[in-house]
C-alpha positions in Angstrom: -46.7 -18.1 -125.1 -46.9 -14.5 -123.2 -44.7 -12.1 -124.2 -43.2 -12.1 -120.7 -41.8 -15.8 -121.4 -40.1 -15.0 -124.5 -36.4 -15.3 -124.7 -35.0 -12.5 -123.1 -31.6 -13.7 -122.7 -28.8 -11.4 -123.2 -27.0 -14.1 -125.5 -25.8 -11.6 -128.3 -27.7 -12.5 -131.5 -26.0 -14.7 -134.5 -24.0 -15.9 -131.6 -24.2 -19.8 -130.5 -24.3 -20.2 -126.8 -23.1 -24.5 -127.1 -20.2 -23.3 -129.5 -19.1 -21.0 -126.6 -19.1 -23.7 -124.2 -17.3 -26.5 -126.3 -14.4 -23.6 -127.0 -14.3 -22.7 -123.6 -13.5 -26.6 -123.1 -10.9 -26.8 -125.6 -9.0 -23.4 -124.7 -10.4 -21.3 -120.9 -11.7 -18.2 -121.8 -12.3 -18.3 -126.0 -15.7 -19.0 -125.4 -16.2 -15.5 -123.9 -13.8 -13.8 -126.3 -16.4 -15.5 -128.8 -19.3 -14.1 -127.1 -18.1 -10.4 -127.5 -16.5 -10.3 -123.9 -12.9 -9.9 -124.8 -11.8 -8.5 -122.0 -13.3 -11.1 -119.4 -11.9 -14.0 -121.8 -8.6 -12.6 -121.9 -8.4 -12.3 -118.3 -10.0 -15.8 -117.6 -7.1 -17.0 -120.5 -4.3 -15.7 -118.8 -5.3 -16.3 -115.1 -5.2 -20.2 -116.5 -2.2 -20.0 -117.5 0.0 -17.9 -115.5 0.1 -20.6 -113.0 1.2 -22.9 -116.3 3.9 -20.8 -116.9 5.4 -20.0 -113.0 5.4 -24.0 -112.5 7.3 -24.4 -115.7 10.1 -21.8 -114.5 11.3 -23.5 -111.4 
């Protein structure tokens, strides 16, 4: 294999990209909070579930 098809994803290393995507499924956004992107996650977490929370109010 060339050196240009090596993996050269930007998956952060030790990380598991299927463990990301099975906790994304159990609870939005702990995948990327996983992954070393807590900002995005916690954004992706609470625009879930502010719409949760509104509809529960009324």
């Amino acid at each position: 294999m060339s050196k240009s098809r090596q993996n050269t994803s930007q998956w952060p290393p030790g990380k598991e990209p299927w463990l990301a995507v099975n906790l994304s499924r159990v609870f939005p956004g702990l995948g990327q909070i996983y992954a070393g992107k807590v900002t995005r996650g916690l954004i992706i977490s609470v625009s879930y579930y502010l719409p949760f929370a509104f509809w529960g109010a009324c």
